[in-house]
N, CA, C and O atoms as a DFTB+ gen file, in Angstrom:
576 C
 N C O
     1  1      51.559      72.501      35.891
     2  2      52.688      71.837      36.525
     3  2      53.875      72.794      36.705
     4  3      54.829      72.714      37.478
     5  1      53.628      73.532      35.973
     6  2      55.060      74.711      35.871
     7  2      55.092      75.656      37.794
     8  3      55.992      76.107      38.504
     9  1      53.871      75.564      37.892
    10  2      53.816      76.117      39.422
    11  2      54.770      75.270      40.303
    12  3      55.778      75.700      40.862
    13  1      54.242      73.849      40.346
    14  2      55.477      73.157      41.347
    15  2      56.760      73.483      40.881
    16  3      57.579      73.946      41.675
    17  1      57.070      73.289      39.602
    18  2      58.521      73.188      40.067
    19  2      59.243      74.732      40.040
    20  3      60.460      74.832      40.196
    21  1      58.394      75.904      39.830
    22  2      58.769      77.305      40.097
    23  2      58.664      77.153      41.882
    24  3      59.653      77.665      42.406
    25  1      58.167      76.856      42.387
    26  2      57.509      76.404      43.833
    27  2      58.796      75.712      44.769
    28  3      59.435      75.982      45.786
    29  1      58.709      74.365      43.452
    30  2      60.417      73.495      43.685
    31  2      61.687      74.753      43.870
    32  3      62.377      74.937      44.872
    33  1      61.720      75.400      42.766
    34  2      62.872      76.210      42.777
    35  2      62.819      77.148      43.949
    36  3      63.863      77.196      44.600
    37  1      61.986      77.782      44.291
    38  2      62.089      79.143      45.265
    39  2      62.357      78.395      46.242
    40  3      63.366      78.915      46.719
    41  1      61.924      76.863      47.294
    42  2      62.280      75.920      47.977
    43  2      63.820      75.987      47.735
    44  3      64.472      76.506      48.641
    45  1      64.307      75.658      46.937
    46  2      66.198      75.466      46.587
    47  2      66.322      76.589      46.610
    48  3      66.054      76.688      47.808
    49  1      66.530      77.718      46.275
    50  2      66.943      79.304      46.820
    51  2      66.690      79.093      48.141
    52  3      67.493      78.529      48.884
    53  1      66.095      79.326      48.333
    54  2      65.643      79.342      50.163
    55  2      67.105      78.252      51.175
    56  3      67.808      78.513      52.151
    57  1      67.009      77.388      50.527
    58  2      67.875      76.726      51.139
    59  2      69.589      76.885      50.845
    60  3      70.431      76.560      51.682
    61  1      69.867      77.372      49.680
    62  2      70.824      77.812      49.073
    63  2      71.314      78.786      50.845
    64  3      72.010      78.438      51.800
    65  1      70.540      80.028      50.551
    66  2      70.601      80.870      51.080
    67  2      70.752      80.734      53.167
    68  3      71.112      81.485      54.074
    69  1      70.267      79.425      53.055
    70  2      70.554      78.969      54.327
    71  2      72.198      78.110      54.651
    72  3      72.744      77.982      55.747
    73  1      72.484      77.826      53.864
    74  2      73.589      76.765      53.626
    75  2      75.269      77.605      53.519
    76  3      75.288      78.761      53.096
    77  1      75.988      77.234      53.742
    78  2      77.241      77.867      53.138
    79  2      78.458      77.453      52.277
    80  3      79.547      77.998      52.093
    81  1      77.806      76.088      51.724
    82  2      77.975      75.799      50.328
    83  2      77.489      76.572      49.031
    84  3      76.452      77.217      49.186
    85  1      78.113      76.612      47.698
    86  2      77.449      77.490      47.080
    87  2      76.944      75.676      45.570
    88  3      77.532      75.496      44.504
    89  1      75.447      74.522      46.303
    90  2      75.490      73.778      45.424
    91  2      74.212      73.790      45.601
    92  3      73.612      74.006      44.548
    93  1      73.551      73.645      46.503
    94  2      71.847      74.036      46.023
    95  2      71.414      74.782      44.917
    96  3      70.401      74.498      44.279
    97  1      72.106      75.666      44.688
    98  2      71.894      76.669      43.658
    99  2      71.452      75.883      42.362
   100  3      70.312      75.799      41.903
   101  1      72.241      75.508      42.036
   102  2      72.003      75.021      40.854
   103  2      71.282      73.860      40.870
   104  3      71.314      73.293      39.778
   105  1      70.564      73.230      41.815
   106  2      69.242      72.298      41.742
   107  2      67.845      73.257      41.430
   108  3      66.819      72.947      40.825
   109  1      68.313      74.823      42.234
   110  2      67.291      75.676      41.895
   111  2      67.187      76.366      39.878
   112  3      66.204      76.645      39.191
   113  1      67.961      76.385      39.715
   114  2      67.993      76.149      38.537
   115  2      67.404      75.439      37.857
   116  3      66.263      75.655      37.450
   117  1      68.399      74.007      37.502
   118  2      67.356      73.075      37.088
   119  2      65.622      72.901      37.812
   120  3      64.860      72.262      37.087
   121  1      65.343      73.144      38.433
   122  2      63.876      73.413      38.845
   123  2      63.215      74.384      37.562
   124  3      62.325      74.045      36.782
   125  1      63.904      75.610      37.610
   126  2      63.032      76.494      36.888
   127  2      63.483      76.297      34.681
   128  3      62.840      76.516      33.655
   129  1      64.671      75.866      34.948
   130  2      64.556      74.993      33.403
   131  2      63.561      73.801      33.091
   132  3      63.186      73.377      31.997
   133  1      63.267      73.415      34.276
   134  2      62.158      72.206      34.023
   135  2      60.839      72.911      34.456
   136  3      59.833      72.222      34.291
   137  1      60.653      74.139      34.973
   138  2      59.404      74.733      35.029
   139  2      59.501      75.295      33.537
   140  3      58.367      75.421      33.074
   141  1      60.606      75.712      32.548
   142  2      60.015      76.071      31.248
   143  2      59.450      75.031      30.555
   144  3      58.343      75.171      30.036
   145  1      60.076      73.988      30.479
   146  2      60.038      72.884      30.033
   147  2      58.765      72.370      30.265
   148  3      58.276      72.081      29.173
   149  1      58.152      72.171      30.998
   150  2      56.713      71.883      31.643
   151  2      55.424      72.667      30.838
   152  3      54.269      72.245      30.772
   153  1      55.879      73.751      30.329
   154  2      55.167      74.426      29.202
   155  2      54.921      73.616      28.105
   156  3      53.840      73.764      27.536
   157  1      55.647      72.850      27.722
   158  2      55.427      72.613      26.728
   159  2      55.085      70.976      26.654
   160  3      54.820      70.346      25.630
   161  1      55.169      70.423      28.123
   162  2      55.163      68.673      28.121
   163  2      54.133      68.607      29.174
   164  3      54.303      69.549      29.948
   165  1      53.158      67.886      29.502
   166  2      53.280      67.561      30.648
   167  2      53.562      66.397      31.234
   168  3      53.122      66.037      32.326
   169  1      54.485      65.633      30.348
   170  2      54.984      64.357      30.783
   171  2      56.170      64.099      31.930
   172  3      57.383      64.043      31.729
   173  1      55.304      63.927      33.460
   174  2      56.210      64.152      34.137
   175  2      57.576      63.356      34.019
   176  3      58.188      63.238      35.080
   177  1      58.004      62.931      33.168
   178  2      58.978      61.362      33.167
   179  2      60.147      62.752      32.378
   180  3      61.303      63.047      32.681
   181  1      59.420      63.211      31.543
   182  2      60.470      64.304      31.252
   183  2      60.712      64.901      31.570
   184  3      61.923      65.043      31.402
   185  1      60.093      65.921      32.329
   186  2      59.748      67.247      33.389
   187  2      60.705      66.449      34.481
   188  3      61.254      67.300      35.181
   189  1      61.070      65.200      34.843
   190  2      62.302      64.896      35.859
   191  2      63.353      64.764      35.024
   192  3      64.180      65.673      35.098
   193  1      63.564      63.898      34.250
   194  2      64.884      64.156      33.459
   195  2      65.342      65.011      33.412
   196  3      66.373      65.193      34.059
   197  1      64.714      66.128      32.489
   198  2      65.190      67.671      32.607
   199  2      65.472      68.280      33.802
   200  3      65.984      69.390      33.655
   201  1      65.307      67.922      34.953
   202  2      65.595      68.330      36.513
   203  2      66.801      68.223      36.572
   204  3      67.698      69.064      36.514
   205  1      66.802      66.297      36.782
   206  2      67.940      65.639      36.874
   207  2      69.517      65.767      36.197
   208  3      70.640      65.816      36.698
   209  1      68.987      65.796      34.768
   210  2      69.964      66.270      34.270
   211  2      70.789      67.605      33.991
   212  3      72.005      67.799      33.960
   213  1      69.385      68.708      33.744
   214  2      70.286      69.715      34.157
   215  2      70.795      70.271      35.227
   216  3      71.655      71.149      35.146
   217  1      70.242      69.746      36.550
   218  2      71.095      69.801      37.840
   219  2      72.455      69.755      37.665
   220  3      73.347      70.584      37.839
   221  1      72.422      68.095      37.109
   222  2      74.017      67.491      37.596
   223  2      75.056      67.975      36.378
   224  3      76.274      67.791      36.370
   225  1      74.273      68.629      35.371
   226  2      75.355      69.092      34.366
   227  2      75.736      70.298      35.097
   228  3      76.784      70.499      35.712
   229  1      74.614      71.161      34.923
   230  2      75.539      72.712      36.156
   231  2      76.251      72.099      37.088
   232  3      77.422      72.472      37.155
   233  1      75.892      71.218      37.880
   234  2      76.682      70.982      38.789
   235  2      78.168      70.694      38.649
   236  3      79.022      71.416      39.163
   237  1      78.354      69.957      38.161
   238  2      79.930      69.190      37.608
   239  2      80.581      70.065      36.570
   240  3      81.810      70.117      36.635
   241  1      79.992      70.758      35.633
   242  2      80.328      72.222      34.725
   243  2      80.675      73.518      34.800
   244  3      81.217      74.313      34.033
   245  1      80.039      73.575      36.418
   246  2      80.964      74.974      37.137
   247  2      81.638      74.780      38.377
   248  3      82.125      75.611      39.145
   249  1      81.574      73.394      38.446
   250  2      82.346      73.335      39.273
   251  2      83.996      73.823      39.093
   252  3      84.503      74.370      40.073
   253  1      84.697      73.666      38.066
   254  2      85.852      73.911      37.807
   255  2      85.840      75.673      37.556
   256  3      86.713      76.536      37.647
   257  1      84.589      75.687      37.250
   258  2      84.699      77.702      37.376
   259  2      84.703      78.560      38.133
   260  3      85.145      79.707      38.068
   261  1      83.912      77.712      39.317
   262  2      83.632      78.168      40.810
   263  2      85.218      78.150      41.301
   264  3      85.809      79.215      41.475
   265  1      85.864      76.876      41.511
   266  2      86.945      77.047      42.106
   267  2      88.089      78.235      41.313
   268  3      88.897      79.012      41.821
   269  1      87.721      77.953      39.824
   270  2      88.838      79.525      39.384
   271  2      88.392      80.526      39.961
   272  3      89.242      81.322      40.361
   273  1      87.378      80.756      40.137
   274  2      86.674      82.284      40.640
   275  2      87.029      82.216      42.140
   276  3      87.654      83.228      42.457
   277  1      86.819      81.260      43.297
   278  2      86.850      81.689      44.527
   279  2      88.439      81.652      44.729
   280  3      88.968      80.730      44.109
   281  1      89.402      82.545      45.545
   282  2      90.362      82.773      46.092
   283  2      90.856      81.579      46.821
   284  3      90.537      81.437      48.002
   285  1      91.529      80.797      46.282
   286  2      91.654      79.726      47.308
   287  2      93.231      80.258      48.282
   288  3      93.741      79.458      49.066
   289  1      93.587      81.098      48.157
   290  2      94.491      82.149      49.203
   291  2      93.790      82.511      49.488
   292  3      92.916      83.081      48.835
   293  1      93.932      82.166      51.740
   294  2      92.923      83.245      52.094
   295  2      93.926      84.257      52.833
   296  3      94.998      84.105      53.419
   297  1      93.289      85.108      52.609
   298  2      93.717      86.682      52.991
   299  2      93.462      87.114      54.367
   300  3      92.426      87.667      54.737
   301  1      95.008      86.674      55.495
   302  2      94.704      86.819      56.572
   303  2      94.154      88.127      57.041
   304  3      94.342      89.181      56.432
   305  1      93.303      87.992      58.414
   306  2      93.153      89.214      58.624
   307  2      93.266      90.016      60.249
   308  3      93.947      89.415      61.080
   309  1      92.765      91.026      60.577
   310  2      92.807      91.163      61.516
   311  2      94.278      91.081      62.615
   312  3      95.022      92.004      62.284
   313  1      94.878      90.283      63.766
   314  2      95.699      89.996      64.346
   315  2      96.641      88.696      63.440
   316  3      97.841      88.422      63.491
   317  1      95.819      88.250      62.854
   318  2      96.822      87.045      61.927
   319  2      97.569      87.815      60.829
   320  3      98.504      87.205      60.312
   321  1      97.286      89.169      60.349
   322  2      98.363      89.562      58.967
   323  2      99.334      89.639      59.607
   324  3     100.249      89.823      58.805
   325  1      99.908      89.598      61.099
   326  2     101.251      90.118      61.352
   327  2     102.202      88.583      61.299
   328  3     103.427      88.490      61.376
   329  1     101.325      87.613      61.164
   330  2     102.256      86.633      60.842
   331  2     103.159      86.098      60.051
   332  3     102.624      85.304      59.278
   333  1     104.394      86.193      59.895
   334  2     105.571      85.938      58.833
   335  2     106.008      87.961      58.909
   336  3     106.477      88.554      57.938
   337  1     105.773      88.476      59.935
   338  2     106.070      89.905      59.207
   339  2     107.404      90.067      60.318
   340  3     107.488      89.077      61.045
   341  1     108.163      90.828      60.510
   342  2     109.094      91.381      60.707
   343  2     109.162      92.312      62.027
   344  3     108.439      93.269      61.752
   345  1     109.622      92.472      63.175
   346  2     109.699      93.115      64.244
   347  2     110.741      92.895      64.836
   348  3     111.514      91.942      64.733
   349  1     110.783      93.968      65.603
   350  2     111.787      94.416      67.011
   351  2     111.915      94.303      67.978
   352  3     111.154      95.059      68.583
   353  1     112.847      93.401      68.970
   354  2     112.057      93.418      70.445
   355  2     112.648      94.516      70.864
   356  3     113.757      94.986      70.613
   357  1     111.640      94.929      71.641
   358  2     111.767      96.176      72.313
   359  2     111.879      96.082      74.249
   360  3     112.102      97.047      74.981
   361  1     111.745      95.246      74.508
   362  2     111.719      94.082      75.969
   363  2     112.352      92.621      75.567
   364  3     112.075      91.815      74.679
   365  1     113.694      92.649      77.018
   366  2     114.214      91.516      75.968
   367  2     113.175      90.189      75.963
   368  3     112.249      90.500      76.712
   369  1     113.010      89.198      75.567
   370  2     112.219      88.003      75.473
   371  2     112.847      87.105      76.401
   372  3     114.037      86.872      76.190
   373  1     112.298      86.554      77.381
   374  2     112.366      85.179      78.116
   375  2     111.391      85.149      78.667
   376  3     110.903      86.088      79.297
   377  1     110.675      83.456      78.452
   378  2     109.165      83.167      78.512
   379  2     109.649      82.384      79.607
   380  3     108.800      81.993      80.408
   381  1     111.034      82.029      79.831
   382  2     110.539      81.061      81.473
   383  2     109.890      82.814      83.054
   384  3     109.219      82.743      84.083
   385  1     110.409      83.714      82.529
   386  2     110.192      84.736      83.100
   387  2     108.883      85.332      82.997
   388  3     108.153      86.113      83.607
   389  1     108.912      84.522      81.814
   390  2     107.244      85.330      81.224
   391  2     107.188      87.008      80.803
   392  3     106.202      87.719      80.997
   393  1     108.305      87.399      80.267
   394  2     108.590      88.781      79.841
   395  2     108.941      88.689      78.314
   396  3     109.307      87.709      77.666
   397  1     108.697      90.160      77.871
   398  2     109.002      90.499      76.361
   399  2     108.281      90.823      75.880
   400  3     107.075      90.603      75.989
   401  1     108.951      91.555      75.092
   402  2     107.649      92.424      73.808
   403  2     108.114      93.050      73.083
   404  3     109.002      93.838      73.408
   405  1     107.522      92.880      71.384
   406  2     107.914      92.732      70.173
   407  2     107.085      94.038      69.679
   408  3     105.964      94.238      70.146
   409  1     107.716      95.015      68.628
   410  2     106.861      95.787      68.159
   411  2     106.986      95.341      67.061
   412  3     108.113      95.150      66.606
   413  1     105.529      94.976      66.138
   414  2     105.307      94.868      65.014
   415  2     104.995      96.007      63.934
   416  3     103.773      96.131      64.015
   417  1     105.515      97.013      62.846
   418  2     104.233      97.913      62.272
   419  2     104.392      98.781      63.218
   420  3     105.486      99.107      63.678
   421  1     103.275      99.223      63.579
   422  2     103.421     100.326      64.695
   423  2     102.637      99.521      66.379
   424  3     102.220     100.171      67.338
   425  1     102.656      98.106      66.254
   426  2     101.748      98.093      67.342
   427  2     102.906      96.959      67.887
   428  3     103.738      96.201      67.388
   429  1     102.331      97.405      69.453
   430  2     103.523      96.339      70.771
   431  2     102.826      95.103      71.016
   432  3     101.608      95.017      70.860
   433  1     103.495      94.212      71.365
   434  2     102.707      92.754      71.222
   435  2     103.789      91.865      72.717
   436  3     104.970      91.540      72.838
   437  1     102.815      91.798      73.401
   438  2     103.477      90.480      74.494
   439  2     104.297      89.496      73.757
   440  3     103.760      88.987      72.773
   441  1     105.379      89.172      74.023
   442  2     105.532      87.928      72.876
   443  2     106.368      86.900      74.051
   444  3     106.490      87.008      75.272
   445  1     106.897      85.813      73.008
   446  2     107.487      84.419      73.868
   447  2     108.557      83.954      72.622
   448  3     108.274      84.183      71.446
   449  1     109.262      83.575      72.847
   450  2     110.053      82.788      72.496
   451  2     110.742      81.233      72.887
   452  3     110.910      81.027      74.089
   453  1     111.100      80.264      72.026
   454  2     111.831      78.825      72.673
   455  2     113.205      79.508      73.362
   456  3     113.578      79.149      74.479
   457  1     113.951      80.574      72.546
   458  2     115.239      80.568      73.824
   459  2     115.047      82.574      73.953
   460  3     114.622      83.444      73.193
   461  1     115.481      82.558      74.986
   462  2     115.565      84.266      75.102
   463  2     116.208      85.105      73.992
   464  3     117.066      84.855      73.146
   465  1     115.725      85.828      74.197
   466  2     116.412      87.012      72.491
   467  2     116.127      88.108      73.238
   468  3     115.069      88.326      73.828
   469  1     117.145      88.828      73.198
   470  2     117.999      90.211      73.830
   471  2     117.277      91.674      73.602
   472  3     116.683      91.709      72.525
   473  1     117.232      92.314      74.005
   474  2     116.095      93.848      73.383
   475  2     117.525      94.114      72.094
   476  3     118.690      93.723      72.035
   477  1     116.563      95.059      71.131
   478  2     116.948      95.186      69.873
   479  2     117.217      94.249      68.351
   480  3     117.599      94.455      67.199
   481  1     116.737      93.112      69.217
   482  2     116.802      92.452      67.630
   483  2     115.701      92.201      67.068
   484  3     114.617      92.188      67.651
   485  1     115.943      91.907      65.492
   486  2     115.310      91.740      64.717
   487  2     114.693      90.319      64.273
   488  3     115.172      89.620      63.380
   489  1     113.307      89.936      65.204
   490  2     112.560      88.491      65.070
   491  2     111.368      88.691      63.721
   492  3     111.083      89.731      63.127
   493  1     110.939      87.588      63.556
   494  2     109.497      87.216      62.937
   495  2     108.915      86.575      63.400
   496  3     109.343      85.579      63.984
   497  1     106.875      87.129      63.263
   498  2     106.767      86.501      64.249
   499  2     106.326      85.251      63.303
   500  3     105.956      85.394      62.138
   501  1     106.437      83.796      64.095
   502  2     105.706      82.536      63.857
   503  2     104.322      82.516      63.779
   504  3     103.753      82.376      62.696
   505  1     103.666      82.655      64.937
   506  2     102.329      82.638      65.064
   507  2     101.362      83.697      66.048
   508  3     101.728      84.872      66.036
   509  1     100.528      83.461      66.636
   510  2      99.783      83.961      67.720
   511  2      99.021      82.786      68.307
   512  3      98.236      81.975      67.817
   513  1      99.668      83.026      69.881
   514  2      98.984      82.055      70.800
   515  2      98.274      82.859      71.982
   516  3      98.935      82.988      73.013
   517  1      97.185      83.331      71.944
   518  2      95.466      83.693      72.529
   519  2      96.418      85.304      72.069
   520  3      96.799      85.456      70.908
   521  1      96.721      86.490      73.265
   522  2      97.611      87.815      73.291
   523  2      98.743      87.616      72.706
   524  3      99.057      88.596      72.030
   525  1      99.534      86.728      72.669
   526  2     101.067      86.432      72.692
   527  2     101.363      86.664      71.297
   528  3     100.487      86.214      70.559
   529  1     102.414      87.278      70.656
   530  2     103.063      86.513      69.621
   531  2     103.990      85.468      69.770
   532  3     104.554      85.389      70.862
   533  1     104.201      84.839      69.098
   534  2     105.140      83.720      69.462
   535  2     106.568      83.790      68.052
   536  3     106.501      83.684      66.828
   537  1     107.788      84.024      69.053
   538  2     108.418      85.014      67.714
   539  2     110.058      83.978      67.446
   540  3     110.430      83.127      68.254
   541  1     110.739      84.295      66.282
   542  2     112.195      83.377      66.458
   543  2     113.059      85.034      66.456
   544  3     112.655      86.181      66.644
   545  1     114.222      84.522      66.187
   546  2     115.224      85.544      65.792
   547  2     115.267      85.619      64.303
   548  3     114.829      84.668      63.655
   549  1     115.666      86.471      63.817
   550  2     116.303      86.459      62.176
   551  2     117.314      86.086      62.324
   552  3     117.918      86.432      63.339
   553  1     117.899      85.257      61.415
   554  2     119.033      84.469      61.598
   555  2     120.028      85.245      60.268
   556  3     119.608      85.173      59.112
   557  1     120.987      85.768      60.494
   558  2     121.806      86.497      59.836
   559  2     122.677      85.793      59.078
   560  3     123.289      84.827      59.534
   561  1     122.821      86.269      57.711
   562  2     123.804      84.884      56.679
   563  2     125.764      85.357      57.388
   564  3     126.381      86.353      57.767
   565  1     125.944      84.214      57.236
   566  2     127.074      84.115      57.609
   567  2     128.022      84.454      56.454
   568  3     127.980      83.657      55.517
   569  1     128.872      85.490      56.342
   570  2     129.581      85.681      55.776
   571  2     131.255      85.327      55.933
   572  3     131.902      85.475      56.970
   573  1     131.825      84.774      54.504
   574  2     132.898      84.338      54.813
   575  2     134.380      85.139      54.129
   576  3     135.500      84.719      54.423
């Protein structure tokens, strides 16, 4: 009996490995704890218990370890790190014109704005919409 559920288990890897959840896994597990287990019983009534239960204990038992371990900050990348960062327009900005452009870092970026902003100041950008950045002004503290 130890064949099926080694059989069972390589079935749950397999599918693990298809999936992009990380919870099959541990049904493959319990498979091959109940393929040891099967050594020594062959009472299938136990040989499922032992499935069952040690499934759903891994399951619910790392769950709280899994989430400490995976990054739940994700780490923008690519064209999204320049978001919240700091630039210059270097072209003044007005999007009813459809003109402007922001240097971020070392790289130039089409950008837009809600009201026009003048060449030389200092924006951030908001977001990215398809090429565009989409940028405000820095708003300077008012001193009294």
């Amino acid at each position: 009996m130890w064949q099926i559920w080694l059989i069972i288990s390589g079935v749950f890897f397999v599918m693990e490995m298809m999936t992009v959840g990380f919870l099959v896994f541990w049904f493959g597990i319990g498979a091959l704890l109940t393929a040891v287990v099967s050594l020594f019983t062959d009472n299938i009534i136990i040989q499922t218990a032992v499935f069952v239960i040690s499934s759903t204990l891994l399951l619910f038992l790392t769950k709280p370890l899994v989430k400490k371990l995976s990054r739940p900050d994700k780490v923008q990348t690519n064209a999204y790190s320049i978001i919240g960062k700091k630039g210059i327009v270097t072209r003044e900005i007005n999007s009813k014109k459809g003109i402007g452009q922001v240097k971020v870092g070392s790289e130039v970026w089409t950008a837009k704005s809600s009201t026009p902003i003048s060449e030389g100041t200092e924006v951030t950008v908001k977001e990215i919409d398809g090429v565009k950045v989409i940028v405000e002004p820095i708003k300077e503290p008012v001193l009294k």
